[in-house]
C-alpha positions as CSV (number, residue, x, y, z in Angstrom):
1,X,7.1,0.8,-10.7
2,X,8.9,1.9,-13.9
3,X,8.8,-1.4,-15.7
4,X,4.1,-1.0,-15.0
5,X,4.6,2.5,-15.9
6,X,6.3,1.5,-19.1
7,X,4.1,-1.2,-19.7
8,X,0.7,0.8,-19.1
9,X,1.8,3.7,-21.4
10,X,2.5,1.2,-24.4
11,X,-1.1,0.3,-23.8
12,X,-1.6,3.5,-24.7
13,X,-2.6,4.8,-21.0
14,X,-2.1,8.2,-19.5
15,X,0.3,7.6,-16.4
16,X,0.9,9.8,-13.5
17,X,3.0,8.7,-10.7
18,X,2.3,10.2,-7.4
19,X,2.8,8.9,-3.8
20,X,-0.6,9.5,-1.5
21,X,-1.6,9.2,2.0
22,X,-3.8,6.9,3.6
23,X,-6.3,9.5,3.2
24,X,-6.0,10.8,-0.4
25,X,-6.6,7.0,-1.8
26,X,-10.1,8.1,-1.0
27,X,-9.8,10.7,-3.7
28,X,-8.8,8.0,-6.7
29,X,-11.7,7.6,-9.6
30,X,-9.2,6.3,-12.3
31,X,-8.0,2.6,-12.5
32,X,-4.4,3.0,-10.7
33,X,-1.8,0.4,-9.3
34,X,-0.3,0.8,-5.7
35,X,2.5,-0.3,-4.2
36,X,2.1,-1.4,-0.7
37,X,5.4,-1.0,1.3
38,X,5.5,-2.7,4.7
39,X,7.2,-0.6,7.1
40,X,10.3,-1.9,7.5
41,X,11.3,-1.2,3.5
42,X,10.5,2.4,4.1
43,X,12.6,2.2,7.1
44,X,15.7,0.1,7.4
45,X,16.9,-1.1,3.9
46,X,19.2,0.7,1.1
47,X,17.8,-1.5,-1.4
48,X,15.0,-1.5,-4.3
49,X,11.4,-1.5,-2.6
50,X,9.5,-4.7,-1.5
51,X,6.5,-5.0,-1.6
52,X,2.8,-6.0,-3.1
53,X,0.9,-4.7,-5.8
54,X,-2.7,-4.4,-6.1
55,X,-4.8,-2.6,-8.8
56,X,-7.9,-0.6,-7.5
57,X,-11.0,-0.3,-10.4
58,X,-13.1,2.4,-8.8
59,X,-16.5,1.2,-9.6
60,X,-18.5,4.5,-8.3
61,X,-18.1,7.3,-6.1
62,X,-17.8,5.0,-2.2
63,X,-16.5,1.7,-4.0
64,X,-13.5,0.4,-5.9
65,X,-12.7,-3.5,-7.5
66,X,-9.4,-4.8,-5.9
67,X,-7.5,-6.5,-8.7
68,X,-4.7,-8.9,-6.4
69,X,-3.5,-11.7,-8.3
70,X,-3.8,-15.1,-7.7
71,X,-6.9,-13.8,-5.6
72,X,-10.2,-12.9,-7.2
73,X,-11.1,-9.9,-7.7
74,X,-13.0,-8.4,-4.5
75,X,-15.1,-5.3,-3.9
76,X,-14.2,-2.8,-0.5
77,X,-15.4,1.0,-0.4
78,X,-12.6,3.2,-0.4
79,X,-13.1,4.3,3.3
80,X,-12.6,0.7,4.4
81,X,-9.6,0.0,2.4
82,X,-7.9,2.9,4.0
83,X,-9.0,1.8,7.6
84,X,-7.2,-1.2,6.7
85,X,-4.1,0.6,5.2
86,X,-4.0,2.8,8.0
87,X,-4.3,-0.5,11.0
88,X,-1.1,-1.9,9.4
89,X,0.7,1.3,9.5
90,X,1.3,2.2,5.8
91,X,0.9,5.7,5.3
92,X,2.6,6.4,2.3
93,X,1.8,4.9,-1.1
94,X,3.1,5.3,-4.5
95,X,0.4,5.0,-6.8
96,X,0.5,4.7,-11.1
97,X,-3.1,7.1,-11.8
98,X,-4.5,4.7,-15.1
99,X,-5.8,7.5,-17.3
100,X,-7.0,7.0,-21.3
């Protein structure tokens, strides 16, 4: 996450890094990358993290763009998105907040 944090701020973005629940990405109205760890990275590895990256756009208060390359880009309200998060057992998420 260092090498987007670097990246974004040379873009001339504000960057906080955080790591969230399930339930705070609800919270999130600023553009912001996640990582999405599956459970055994967390768990069993000494390693660097594996995992996927996705970009959330929030487009209003319910509903955020999901940026996942080579996918298009998709629409989900936040609630769902952490239903879906939560199903799979990932509860903890680092996240790179996208302010300008």
């Amino acid at each position: 996450m260092l090498e987007f944090k670097k990246a974004l701020l040379s873009l001339g973005f504000e960057v906080e890094a955080r790591r969230l629940s399930v339930d705070e990405l609800t919270t999130i109205h600023v553009p912001s990358v996640l990582l999405i760890l599956p459970l055994q990275t967390l768990q069993d590895t000494w390693g660097p993290p594996l995992g996927h990256y996705i970009v959330l756009w929030p487009l209003d208060e319910e509903n955020v763009r999901i940026l996942d390359h080579p996918r298009d880009p998709f629409v989900l309200s936040m609630g769902y998105l952490a239903h879906l998060l939560r199903d799979a057992g990932i509860t903890n998420i680092p996240v790179l907040f996208c302010g300008k």
